[in-house]
N, C-alpha and C positions, 0 to 999 in steps of 0.2 A: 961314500954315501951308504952303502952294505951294512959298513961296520956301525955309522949312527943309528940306521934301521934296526938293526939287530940290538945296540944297545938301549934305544929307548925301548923297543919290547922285551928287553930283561928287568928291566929299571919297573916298565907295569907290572908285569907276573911276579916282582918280589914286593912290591907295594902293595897288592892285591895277594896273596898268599895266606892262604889259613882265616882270610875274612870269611864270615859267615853273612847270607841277602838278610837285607833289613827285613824284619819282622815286621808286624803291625801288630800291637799289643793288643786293642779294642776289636779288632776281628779274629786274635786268637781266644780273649776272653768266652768269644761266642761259641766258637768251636771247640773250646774246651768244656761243655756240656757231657759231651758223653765219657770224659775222662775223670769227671768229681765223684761218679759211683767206687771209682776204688782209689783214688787220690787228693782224693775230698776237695769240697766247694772250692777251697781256695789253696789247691795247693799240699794241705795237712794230710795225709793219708790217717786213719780212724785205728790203722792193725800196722802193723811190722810187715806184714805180706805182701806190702805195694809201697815204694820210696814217695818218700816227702817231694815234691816238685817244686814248690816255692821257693824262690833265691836262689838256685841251680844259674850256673853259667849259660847262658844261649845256646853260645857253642855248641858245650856237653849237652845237652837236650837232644838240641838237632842231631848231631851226632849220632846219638842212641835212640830216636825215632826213624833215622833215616835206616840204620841197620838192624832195626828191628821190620821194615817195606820191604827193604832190598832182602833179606834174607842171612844176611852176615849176624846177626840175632838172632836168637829162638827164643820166644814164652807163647805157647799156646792160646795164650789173650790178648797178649801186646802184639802178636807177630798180626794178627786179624785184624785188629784198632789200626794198623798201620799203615798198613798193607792198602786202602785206598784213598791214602795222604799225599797232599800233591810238595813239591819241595815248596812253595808258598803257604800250604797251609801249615806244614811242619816249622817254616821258617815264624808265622803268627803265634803257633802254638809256644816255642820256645820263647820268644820275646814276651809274651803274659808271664807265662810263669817264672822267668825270670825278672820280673819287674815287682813279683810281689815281695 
């Protein structure tokens, strides 16, 4: 019985593995307000000094929002934008921009 226990809980942890929580694209829209000043309206950044956001993998988003919170990142701007992102709102945030 041990060894089925144990293997149905390997079987989820690799099914489940490297997934990123669903996003809500329409409530990261909203929350992406304060990010269109240097990433522009929809994603296009306006200068070379801030990446393009739109079409970006989820994943990669979250990713680099999450460790620009946690501190595993540093930019002076982005580390502060970050830094009181909850992982739902990071997870809304990457799901918009990835959708555009």
């Amino acid at each position: 019985m041990k060894k089925l226990i144990g293997t149905v809980m390997l079987a989820t942890l690799a099914a489940t593995a490297g997934q990123v929580m669903a996003g809500d694209a329409a409530a990261g829209q909203t929350k992406a307000m304060a990010c269109a000043a240097c990433h522009g309206v929809n994603g296009i950044s306006s200068t070379d000094i801030w990446p393009n956001l739109a079409g970006q993998k989820a994943g990669y988003l979250a990713k680099q929002m999450k460790a620009f919170r946690d501190g595993t990142r540093s930019d002076p701007v982005m580390s502060g934008m970050a830094k009181p992102l909850s992982d739902q709102d990071i997870d809304d945030l990457a799901a918009y921009y990835s959708s555009l």
